[in-house]
N, CA, C and O atoms as a GROMACS GRO file, in nm:
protein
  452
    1UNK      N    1  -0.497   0.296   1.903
    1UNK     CA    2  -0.366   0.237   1.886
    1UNK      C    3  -0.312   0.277   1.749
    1UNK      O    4  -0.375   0.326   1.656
    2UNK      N    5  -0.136   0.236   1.756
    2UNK     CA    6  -0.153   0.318   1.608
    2UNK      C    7   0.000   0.213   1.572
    2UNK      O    8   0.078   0.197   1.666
    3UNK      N    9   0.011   0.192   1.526
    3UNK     CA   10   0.140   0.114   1.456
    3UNK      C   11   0.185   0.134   1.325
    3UNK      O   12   0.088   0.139   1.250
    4UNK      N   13   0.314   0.150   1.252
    4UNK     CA   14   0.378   0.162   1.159
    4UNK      C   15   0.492   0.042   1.118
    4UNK      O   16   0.573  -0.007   1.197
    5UNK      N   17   0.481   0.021   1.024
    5UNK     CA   18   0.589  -0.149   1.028
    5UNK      C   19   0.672  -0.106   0.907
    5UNK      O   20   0.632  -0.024   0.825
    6UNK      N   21   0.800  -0.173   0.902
    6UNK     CA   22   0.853  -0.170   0.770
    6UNK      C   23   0.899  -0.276   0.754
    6UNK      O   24   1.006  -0.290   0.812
    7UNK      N   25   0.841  -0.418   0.660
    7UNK     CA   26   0.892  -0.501   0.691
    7UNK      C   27   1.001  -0.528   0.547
    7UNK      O   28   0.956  -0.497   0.437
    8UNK      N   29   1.108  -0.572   0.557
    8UNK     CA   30   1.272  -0.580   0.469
    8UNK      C   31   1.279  -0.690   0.495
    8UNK      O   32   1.237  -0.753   0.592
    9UNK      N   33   1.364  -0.739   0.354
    9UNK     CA   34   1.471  -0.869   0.401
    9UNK      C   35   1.584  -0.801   0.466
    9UNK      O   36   1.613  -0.683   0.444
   10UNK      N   37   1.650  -0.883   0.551
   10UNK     CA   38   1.766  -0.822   0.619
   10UNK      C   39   1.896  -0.871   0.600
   10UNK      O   40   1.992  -0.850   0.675
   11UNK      N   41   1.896  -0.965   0.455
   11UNK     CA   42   1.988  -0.929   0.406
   11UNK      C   43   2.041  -0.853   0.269
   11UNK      O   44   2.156  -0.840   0.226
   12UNK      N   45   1.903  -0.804   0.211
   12UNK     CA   46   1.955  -0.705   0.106
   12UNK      C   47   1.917  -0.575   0.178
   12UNK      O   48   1.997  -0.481   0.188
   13UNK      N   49   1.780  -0.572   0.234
   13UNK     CA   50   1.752  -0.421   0.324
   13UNK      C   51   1.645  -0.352   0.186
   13UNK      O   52   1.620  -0.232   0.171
   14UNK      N   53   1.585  -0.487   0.084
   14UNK     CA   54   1.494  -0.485   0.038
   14UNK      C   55   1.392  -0.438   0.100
   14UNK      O   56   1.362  -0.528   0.180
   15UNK      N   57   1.297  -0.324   0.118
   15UNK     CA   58   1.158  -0.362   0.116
   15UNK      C   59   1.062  -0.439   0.060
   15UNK      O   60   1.034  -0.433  -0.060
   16UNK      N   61   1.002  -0.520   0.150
   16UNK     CA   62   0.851  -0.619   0.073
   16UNK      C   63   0.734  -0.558   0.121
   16UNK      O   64   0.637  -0.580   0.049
   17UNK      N   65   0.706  -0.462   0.259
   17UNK     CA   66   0.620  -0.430   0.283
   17UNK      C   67   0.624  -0.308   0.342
   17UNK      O   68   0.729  -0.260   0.383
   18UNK      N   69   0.512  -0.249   0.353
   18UNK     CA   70   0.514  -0.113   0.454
   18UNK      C   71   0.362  -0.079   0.455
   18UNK      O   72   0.285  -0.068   0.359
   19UNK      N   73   0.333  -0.062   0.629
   19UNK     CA   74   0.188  -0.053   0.656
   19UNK      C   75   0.213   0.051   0.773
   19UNK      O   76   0.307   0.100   0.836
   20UNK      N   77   0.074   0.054   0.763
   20UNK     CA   78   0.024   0.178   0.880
   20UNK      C   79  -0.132   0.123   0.961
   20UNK      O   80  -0.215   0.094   0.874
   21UNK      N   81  -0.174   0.106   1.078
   21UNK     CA   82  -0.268   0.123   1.153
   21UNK      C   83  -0.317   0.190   1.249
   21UNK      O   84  -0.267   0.215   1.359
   22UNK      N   85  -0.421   0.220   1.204
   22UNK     CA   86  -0.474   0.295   1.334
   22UNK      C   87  -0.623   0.286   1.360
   22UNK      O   88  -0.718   0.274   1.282
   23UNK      N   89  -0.617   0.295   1.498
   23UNK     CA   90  -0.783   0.270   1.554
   23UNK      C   91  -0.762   0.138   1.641
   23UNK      O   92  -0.651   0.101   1.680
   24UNK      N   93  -0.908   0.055   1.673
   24UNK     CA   94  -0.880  -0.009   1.776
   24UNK      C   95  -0.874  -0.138   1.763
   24UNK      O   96  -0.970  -0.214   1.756
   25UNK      N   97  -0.753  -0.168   1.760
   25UNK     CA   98  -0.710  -0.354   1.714
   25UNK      C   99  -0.634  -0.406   1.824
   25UNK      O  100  -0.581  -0.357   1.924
   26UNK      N  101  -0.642  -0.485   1.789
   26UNK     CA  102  -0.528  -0.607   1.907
   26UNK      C  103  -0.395  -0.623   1.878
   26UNK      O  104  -0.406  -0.710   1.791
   27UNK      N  105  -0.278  -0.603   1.888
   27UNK     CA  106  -0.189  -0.602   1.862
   27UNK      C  107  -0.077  -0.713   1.865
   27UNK      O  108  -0.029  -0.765   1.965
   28UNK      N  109  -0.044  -0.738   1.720
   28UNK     CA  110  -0.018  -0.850   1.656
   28UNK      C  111   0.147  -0.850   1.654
   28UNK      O  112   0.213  -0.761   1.602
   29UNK      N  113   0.196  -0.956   1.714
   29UNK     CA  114   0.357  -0.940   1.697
   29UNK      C  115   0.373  -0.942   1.596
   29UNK      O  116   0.290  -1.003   1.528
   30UNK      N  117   0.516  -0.861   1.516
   30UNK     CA  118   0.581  -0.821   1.368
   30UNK      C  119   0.603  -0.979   1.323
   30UNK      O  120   0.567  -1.020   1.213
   31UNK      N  121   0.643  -1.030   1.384
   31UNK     CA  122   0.696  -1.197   1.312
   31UNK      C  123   0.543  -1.271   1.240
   31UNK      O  124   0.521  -1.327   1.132
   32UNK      N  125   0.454  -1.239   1.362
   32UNK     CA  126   0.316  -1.337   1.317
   32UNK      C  127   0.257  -1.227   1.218
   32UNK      O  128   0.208  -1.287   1.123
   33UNK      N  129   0.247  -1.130   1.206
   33UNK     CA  130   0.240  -1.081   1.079
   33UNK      C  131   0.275  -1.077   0.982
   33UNK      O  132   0.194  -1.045   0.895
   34UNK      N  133   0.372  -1.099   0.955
   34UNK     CA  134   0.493  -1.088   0.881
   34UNK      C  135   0.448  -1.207   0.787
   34UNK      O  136   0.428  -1.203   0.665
   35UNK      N  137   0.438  -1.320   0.876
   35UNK     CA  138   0.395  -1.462   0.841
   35UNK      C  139   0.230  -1.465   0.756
   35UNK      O  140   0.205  -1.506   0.642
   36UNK      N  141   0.180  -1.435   0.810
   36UNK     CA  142   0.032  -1.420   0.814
   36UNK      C  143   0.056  -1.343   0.644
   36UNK      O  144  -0.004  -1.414   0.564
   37UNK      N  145   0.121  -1.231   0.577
   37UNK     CA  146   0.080  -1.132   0.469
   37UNK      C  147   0.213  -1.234   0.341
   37UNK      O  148   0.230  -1.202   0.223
   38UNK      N  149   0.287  -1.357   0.417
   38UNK     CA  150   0.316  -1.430   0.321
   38UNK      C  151   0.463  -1.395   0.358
   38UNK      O  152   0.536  -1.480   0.306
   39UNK      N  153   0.550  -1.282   0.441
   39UNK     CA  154   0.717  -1.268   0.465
   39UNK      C  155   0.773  -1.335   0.568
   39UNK      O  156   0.847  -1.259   0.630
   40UNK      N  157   0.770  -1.423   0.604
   40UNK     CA  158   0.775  -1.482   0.740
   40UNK      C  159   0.921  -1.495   0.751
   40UNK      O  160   0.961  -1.527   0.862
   41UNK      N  161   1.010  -1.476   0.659
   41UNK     CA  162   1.159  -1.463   0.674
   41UNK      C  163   1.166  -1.295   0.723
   41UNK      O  164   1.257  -1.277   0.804
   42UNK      N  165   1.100  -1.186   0.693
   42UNK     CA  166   1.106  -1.043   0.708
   42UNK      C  167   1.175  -1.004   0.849
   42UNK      O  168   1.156  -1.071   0.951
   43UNK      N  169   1.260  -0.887   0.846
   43UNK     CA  170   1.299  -0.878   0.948
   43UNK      C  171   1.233  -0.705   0.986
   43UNK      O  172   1.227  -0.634   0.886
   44UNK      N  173   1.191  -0.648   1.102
   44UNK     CA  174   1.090  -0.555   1.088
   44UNK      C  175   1.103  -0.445   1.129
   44UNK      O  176   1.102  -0.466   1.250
   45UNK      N  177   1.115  -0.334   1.115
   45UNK     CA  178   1.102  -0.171   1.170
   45UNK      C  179   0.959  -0.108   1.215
   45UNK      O  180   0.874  -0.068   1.136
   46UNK      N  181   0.949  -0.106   1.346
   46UNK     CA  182   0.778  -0.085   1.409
   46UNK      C  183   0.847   0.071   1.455
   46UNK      O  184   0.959   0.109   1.490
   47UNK      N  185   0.701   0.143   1.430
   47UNK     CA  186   0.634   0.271   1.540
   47UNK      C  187   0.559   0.203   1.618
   47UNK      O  188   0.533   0.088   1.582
   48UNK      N  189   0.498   0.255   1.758
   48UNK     CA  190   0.389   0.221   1.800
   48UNK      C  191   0.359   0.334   1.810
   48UNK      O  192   0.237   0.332   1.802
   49UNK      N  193   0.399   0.467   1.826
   49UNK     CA  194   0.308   0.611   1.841
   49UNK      C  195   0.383   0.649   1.720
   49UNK      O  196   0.486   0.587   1.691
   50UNK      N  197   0.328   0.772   1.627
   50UNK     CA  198   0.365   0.821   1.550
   50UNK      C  199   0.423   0.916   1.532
   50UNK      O  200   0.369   1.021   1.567
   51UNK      N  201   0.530   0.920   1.483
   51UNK     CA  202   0.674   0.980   1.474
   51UNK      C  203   0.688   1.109   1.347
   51UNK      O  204   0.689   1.073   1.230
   52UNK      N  205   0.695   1.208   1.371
   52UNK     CA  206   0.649   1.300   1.264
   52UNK      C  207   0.761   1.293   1.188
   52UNK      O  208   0.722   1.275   1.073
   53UNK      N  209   0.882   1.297   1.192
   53UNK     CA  210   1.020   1.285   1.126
   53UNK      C  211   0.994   1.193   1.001
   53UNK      O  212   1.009   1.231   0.884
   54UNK      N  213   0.953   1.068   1.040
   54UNK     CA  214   0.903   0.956   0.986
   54UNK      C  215   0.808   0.976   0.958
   54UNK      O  216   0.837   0.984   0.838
   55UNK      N  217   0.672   1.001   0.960
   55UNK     CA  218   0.550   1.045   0.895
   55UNK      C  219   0.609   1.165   0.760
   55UNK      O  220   0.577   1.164   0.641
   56UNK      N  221   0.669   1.227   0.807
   56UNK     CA  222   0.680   1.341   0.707
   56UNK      C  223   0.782   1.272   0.579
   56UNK      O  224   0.763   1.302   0.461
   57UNK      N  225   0.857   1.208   0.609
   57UNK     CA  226   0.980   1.110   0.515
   57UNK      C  227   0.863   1.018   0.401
   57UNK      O  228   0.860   1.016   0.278
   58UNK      N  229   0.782   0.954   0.497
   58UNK     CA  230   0.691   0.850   0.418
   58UNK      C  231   0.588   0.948   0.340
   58UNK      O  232   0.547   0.904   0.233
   59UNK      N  233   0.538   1.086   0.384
   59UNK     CA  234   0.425   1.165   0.281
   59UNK      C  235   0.434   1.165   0.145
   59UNK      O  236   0.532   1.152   0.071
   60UNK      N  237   0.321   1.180   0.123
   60UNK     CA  238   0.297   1.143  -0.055
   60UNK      C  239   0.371   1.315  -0.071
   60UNK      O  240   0.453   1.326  -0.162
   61UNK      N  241   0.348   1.413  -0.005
   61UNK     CA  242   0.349   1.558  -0.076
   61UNK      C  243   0.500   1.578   0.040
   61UNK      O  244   0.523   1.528   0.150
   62UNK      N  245   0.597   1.697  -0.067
   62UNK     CA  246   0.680   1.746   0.052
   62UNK      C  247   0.641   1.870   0.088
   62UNK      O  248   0.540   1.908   0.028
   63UNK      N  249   0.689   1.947   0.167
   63UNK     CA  250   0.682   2.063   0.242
   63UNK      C  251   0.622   2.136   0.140
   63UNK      O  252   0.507   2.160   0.177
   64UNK      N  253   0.646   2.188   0.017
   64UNK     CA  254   0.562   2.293  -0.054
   64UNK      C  255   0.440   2.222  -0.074
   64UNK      O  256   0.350   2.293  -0.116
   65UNK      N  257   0.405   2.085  -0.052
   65UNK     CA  258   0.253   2.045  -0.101
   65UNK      C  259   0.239   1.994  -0.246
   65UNK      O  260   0.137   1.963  -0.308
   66UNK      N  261   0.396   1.994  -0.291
   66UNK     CA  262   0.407   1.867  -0.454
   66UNK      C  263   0.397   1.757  -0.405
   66UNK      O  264   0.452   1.700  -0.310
   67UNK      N  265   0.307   1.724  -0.494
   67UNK     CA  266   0.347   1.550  -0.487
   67UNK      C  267   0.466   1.510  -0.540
   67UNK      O  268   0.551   1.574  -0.603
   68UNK      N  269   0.460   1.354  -0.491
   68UNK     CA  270   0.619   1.300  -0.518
   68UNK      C  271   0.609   1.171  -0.466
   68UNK      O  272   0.543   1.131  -0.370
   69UNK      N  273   0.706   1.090  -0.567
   69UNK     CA  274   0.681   0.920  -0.522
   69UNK      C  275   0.755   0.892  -0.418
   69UNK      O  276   0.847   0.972  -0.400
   70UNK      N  277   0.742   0.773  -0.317
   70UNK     CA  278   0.849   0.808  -0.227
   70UNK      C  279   0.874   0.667  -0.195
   70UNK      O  280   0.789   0.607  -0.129
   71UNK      N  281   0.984   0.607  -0.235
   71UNK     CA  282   1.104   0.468  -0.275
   71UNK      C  283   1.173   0.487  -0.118
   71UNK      O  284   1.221   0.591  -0.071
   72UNK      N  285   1.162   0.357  -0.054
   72UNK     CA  286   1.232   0.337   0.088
   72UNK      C  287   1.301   0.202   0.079
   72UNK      O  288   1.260   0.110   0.008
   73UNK      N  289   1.379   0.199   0.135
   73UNK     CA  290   1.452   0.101   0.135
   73UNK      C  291   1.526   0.063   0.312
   73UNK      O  292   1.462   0.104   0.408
   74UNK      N  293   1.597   0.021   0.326
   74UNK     CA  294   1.655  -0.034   0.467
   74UNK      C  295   1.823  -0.034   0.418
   74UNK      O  296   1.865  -0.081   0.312
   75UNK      N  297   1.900   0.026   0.520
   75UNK     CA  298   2.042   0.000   0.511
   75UNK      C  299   2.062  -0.076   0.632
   75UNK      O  300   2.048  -0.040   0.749
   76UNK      N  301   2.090  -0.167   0.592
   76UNK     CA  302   2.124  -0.320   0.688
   76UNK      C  303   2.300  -0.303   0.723
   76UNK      O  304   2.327  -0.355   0.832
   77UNK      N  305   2.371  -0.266   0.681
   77UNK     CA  306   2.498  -0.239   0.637
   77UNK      C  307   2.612  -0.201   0.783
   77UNK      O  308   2.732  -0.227   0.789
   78UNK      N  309   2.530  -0.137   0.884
   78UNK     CA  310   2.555  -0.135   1.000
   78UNK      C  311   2.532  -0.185   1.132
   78UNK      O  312   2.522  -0.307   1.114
   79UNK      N  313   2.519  -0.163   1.249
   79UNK     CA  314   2.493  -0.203   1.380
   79UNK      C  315   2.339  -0.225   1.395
   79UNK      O  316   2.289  -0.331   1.433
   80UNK      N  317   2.279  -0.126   1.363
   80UNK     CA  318   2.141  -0.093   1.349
   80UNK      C  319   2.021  -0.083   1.177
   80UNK      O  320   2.012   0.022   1.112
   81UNK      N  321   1.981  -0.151   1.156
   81UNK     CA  322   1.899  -0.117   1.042
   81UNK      C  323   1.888   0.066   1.049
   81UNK      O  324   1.887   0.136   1.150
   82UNK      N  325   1.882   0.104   0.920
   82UNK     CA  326   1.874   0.271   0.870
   82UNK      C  327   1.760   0.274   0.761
   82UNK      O  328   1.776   0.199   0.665
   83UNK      N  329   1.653   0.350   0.765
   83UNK     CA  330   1.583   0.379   0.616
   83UNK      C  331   1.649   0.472   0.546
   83UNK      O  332   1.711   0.576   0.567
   84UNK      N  333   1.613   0.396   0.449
   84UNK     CA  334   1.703   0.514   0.362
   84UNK      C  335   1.559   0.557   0.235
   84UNK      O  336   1.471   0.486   0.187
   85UNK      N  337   1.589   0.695   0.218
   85UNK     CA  338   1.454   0.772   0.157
   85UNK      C  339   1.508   0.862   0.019
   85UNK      O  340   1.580   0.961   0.004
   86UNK      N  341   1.425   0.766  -0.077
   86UNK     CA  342   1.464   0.871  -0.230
   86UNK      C  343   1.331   0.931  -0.291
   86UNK      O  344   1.228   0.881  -0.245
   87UNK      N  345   1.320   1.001  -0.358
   87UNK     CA  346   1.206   1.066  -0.401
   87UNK      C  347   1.214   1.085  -0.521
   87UNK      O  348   1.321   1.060  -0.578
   88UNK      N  349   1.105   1.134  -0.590
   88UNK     CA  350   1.090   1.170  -0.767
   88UNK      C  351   0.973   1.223  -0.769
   88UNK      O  352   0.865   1.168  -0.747
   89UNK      N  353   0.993   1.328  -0.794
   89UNK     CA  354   0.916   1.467  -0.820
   89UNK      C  355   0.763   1.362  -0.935
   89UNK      O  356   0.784   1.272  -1.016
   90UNK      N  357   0.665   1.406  -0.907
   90UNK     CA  358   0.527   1.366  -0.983
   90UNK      C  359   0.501   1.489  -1.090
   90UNK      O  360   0.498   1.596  -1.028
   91UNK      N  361   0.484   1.505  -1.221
   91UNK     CA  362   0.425   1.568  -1.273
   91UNK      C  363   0.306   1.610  -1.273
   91UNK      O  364   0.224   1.528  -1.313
   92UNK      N  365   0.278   1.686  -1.249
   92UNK     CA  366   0.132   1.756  -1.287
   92UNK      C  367   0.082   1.809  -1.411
   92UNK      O  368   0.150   1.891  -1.473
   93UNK      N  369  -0.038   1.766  -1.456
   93UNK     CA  370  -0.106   1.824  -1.546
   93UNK      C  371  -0.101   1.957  -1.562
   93UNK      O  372  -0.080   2.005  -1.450
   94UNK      N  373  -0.109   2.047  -1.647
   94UNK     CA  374  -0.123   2.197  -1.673
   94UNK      C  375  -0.273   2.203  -1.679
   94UNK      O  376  -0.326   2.310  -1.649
   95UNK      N  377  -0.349   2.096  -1.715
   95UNK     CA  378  -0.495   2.134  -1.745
   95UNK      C  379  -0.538   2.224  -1.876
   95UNK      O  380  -0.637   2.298  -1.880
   96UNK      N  381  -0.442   2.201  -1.983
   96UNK     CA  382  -0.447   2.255  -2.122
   96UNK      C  383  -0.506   2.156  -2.214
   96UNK      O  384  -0.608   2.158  -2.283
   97UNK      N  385  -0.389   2.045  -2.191
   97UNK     CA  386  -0.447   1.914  -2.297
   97UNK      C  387  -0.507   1.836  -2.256
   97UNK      O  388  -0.436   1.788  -2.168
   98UNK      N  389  -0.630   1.767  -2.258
   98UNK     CA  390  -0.683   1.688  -2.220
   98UNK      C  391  -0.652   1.519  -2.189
   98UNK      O  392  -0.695   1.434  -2.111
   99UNK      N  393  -0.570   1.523  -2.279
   99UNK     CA  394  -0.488   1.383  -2.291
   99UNK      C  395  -0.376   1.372  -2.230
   99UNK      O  396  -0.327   1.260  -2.221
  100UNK      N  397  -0.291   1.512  -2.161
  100UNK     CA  398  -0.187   1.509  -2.137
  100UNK      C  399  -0.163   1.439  -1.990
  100UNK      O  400  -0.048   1.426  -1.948
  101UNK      N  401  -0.274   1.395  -1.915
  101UNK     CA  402  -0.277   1.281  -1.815
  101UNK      C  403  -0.266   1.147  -1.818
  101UNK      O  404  -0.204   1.074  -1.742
  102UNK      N  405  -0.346   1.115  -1.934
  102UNK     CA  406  -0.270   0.942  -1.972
  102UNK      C  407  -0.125   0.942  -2.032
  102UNK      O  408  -0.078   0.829  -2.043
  103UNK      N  409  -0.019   1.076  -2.088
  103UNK     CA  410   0.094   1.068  -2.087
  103UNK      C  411   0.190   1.034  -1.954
  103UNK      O  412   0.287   0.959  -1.944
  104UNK      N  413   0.107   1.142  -1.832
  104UNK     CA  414   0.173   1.157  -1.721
  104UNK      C  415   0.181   0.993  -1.656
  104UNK      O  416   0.276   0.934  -1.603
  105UNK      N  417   0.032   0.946  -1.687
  105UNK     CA  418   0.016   0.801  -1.590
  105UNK      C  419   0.056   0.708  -1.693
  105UNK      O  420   0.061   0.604  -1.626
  106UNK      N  421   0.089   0.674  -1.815
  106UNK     CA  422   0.186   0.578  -1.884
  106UNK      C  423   0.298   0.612  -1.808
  106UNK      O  424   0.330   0.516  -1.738
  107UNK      N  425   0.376   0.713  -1.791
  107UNK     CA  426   0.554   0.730  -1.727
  107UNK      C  427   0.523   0.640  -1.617
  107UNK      O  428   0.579   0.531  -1.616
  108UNK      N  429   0.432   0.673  -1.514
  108UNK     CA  430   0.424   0.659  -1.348
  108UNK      C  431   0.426   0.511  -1.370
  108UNK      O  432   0.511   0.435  -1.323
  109UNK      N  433   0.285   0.463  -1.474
  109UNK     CA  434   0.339   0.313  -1.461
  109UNK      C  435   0.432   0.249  -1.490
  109UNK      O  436   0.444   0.140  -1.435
  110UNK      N  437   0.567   0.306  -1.616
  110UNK     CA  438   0.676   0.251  -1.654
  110UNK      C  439   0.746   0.273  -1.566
  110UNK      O  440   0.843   0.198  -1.562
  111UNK      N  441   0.737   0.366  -1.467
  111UNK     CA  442   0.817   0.386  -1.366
  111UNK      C  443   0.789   0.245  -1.251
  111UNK      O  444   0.883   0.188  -1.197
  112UNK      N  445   0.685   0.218  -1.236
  112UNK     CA  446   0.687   0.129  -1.119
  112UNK      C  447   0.690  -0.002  -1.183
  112UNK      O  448   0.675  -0.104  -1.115
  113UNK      N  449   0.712  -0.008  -1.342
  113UNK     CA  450   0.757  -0.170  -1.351
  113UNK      C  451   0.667  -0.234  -1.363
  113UNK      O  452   0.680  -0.356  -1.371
   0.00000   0.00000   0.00000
């Protein structure tokens, strides 16, 4: 079995959560989950088979194989909920300075706040 969730408030189109399963579980309605991980107001975006469009949007790496952070959000704004997908390029080490990785991972954490 394989499931993908995105769970948002639905009225900012905040993300609070985003999961992935796979293998062999019982399958849990989005609301009682929702409830169960503490969002029980959440309103929810499910896969049940996996969607490469969407797999490839959510990857840590894009098409050349950089990494890159990847910020989702929900546009509530219409008829239908929309994800909406921004990215930011990850630096990589050169492998010159030795220290120049706790520079890279101080940014990443000021970046996530």
């Amino acid at each position: 079995m394989y499931i993908r969730r995105v769970l948002y408030d639905p009225i900012t189109g905040a993300v609070l959560y985003v999961y992935t399963q796979h293998g062999d579980f019982e399958y849990t309605q989005p609301a009682v989950m929702a409830a169960l991980i503490g969002y029980s107001d959440a309103a929810c975006m499910e896969w049940t088979t996996p969607d490469s469009a969407i797999e490839a949007a959510f990857a840590e790496t894009d098409a050349d194989g950089k990494a890159r952070r990847v910020n989702v959000s929900v546009d509530v704004s219409g008829d239908e909920p929309r994800l909406i997908f921004e990215y930011e390029a990850i630096e990589e080490a050169s492998g010159d300075d030795p220290y120049e990785i706790i520079d890279i991972l101080t940014k990443e954490a000021a970046a996530d706040g």
